[in-house]
C-alpha positions as a printed Julia matrix, in Angstrom:
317×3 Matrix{Float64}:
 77.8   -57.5   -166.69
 78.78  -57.15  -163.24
 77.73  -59.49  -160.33
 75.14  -57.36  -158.38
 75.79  -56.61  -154.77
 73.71  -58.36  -151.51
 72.48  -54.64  -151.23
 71.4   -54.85  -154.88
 69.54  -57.76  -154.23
 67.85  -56.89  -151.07
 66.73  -53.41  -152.64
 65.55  -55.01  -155.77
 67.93  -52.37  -158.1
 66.06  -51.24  -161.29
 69.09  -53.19  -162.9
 69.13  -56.28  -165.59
 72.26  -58.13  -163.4
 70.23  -57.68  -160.22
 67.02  -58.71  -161.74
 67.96  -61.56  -163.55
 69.92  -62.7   -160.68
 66.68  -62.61  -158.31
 64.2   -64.18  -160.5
 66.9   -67.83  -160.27
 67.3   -66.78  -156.8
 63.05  -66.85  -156.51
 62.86  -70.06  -158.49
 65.28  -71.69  -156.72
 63.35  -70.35  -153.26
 59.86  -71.31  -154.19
 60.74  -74.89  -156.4
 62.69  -75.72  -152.5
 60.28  -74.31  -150.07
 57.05  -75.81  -151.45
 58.74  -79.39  -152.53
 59.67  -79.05  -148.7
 56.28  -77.4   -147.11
 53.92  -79.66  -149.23
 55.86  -82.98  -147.7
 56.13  -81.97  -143.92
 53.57  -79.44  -143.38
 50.56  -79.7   -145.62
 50.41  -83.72  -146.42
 50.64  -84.26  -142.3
 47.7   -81.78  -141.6
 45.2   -83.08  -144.37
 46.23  -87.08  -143.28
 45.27  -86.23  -139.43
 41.89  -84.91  -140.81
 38.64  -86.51  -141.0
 37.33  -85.37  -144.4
 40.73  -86.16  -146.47
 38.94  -88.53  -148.69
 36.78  -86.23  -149.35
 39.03  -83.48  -150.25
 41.32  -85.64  -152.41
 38.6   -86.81  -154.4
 36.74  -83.52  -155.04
 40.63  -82.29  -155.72
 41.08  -84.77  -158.08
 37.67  -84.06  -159.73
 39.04  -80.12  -159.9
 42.58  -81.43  -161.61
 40.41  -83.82  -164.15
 38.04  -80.75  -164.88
 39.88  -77.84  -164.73
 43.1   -78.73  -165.3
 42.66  -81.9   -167.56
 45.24  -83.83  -165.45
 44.47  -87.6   -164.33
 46.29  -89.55  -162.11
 47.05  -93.52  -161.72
 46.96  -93.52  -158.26
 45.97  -91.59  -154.98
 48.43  -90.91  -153.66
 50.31  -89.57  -156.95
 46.87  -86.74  -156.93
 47.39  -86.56  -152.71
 51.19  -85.58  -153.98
 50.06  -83.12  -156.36
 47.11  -81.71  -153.87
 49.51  -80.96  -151.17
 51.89  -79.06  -153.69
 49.15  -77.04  -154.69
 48.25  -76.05  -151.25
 52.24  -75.16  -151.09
 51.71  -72.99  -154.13
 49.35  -70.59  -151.96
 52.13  -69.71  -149.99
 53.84  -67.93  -152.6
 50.81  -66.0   -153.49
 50.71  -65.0   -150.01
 53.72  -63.58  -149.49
 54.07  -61.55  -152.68
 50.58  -60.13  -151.73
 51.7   -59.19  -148.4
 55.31  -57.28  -149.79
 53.06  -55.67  -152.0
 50.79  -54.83  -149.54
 52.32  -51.46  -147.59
 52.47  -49.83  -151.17
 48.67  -50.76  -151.96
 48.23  -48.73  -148.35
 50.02  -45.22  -149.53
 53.53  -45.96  -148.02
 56.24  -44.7   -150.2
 59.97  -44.46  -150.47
 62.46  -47.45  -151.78
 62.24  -49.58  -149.23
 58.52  -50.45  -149.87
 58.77  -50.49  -153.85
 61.6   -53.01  -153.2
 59.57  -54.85  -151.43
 56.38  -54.4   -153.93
 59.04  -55.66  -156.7
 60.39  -58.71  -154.94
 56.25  -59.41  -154.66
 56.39  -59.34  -158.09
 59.57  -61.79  -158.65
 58.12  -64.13  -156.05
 55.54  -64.79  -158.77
 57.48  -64.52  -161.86
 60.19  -66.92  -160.04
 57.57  -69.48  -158.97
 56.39  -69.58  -162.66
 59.78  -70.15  -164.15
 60.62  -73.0   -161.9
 56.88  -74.49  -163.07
 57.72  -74.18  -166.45
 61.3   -75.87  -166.19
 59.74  -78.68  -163.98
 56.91  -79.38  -166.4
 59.73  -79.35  -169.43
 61.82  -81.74  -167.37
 58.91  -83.65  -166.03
 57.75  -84.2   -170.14
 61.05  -84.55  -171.46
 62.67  -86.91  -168.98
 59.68  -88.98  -167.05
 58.4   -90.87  -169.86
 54.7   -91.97  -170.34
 54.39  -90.74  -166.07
 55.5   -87.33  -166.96
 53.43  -86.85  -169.8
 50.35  -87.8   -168.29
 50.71  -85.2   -165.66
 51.16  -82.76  -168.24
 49.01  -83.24  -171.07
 48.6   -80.22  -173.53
 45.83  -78.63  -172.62
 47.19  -77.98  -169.24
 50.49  -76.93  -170.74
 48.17  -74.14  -172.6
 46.23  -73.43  -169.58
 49.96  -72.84  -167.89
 51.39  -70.51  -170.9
 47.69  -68.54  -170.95
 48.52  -68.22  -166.84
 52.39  -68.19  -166.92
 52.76  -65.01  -169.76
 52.21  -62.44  -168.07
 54.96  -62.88  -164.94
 57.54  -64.01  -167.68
 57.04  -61.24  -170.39
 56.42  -58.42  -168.08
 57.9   -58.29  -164.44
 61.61  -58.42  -165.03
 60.91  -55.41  -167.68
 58.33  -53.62  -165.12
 60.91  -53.96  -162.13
 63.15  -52.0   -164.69
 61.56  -49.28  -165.96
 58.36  -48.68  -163.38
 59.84  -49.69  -160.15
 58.27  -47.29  -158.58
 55.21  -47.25  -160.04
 52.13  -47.73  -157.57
 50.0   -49.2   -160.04
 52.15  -51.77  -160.82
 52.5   -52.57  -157.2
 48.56  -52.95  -156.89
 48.33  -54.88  -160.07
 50.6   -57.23  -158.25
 48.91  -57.37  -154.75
 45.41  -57.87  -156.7
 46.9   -60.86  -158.89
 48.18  -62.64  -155.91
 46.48  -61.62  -153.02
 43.24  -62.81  -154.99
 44.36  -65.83  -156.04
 45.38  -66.63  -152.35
 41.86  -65.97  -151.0
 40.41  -67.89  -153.76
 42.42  -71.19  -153.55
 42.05  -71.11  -150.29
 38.6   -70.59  -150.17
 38.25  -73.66  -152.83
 40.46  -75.65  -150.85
 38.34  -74.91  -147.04
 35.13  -75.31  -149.4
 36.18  -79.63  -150.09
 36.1   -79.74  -146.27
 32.39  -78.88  -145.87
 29.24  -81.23  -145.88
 26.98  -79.28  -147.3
 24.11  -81.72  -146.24
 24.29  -79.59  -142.97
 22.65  -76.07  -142.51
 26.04  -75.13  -140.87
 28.2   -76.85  -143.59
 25.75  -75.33  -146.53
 26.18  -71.85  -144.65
 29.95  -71.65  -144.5
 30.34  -72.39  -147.86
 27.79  -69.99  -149.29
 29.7   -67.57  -147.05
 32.76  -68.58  -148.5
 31.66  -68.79  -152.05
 30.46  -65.24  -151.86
 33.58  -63.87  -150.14
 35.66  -65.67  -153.3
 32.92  -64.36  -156.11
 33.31  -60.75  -154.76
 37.57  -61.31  -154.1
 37.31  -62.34  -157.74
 35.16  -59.61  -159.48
 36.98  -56.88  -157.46
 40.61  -57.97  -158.12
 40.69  -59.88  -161.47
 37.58  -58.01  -163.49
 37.01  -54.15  -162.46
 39.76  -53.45  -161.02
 42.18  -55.26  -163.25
 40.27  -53.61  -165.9
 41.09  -49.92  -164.32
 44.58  -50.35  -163.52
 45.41  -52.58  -167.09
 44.41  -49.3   -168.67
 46.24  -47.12  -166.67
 49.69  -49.01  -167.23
 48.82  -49.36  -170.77
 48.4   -46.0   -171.33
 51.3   -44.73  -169.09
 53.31  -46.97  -171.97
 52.14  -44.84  -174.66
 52.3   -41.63  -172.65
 56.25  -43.01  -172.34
 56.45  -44.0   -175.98
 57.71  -47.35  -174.76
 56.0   -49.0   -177.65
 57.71  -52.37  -177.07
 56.1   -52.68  -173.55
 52.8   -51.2   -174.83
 52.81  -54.39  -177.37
 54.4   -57.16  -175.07
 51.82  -55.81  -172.3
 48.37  -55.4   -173.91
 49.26  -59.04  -175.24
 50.0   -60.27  -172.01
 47.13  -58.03  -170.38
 44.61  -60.06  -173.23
 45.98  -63.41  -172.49
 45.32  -62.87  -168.22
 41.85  -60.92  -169.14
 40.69  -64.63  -170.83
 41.9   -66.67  -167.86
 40.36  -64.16  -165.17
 37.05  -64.38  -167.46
 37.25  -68.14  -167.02
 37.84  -67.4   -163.09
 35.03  -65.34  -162.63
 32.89  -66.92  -164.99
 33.04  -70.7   -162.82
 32.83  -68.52  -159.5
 29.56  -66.95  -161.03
 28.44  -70.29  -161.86
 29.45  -71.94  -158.17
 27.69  -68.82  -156.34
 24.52  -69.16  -158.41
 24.44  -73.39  -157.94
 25.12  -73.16  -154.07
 22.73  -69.52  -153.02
 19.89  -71.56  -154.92
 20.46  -75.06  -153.34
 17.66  -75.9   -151.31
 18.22  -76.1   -147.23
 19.59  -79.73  -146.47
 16.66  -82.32  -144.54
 19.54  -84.28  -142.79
 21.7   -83.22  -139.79
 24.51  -85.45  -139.81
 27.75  -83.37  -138.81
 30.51  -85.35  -140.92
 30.46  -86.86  -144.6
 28.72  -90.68  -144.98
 27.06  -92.92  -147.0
 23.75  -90.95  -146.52
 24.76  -87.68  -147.51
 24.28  -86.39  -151.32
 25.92  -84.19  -153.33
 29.05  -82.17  -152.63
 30.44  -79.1   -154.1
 32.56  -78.95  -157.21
 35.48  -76.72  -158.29
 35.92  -72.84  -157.27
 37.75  -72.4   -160.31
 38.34  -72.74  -163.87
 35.95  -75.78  -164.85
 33.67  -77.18  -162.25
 31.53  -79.8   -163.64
 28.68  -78.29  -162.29
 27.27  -81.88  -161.64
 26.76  -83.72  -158.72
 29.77  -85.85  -156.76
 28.14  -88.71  -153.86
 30.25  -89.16  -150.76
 31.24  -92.83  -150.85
């Protein structure tokens, strides 16, 4: 196998040396930029801001929850909330190269750039995966704890479908416009929706302006989420499924509807907490107090956009 070309690279060729060769370059890319971002960029901004208690403990409520991950100290779950808000960057920018095809431009240049969308999520997902192996293998009782088993299974339910299916899709359906919105939908929506959850532990909802933006915002996510991750996930799984068996290409029609399953169950348990948040926030009564910032007075807060709020109610302390 030949070392592929910089040209090869930076037009994403439909080949297995210039694919395998880009998702290491993407891990590589993503494990140094958000290491890097999530240190000087992110952990700066939140520590300048008033409501950073507040946000780290209604993050660390979401990682106990959702992701069944508890932490020995603040600052290690500070650490881990500021790489998560690093994360979103890489769901960002795959949308975005993913984006011009989604609007009807064609030729090579923007399926190149609708693929390497497509690696920047498969590549973040391998370096995950090696970091969690390393961080269980070779961190003792710390690394463990960080990764207990339920969120390893919550990470191979997530992590299957970028691993089993983009190399093999850049391959054989570079081109393919579907593919590129399947993409865009997967990570622009996850963008707007971590985002959303992440601007939604800044509000106090014990303010008619607070309560507002975040039944604004809860909304926005609920209908990002149905849109991208149930109907039209739905239309477009089909589609690629199909174009499979109109292909014959039985081994992708297997490996895909398994991998299509696996991300239909953890967009169910997306949409099904974002139904849950949307119903508990449009029926919460209008607040009595006015105070403009989060204190001892104030009641309950918001819980977790995604995955497994507890539904219950947090006090400010």
């Amino acid at each position: 196998m030949e070392l592929p070309t910089a040209s090869s690279l930076l037009s994403c060729s439909p080949s297995p040396a210039a694919q395998i060769c880009l998702l290491v370059l993407h891990a590589v890319l993503w494990w140094s930029f958000i290491n890097w971002a999530s240190k000087t960029v992110v952990a700066p901004f939140v520590k300048m801001k008033a409501w950073k208690e507040q946000w780290l403990r209604l993050n660390k409520a979401f990682f106990k929850n959702s992701l069944f991950t508890v932490f020995d100290t603040d600052d290690d779950a500070f650490d881990f909330a500021c790489l998560f808000q690093a994360i979103l960057a890489q769901h960002l920018v795959g949308g975005i190269l993913c984006l011009p095809s989604c609007l009807g431009f064609t030729g090579k240049a923007f399926s190149a750039m609708a693929c390497h969308g497509a690696l920047c999520e498969a590549g973040w997902e391998l370096q995950d995966i090696i970091s969690r192996l390393h961080q269980r293998s070779f961190q003792g009782v710390q690394g463990r704890k960080m990764n207990p088993l339920p969120l390893l299974a919550v990470v191979a339910v997530h992590h299957a479908m970028g691993q089993a299916m983009v190399v093999p899709m850049n391959l054989l359906y570079h081109d393919s416009p579907d593919y590129h919105e399947f993409v865009f939908l997967l990570q622009a929506a996850a963008f707007v929706a971590m985002m959303l959850q992440s601007y939604g532990y800044t509000l106090n909802v014990q303010t008619n302006e607070g309560l507002l933006q975040m039944r604004v915002s809860i909304t926005i996510s609920w209908m990002t989420i149905l849109y991208s991750r149930v109907v039209r996930f739905t239309i477009l799984g089909y589609r690629l499924a199909h174009r499979f068996y109109s292909d014959g290409n039985w081994i992708m029609l297997y490996v895909g509807s398994s991998a299509l399953v696996l991300m239909a169950l953890f967009n169910l348990m997306i949409f099904a907490d974002a139904t849950q948040k949307l119903l508990k926030f449009t029926a919460a009564p209008q607040p009595m107090v006015t105070c403009e910032a989060p204190c001892p007075a104030c009641g309950a807060v918001q819980g977790a956009v995604l995955l497994g709020s507890s539904g219950g109610k947090r006090k400010w302390q």
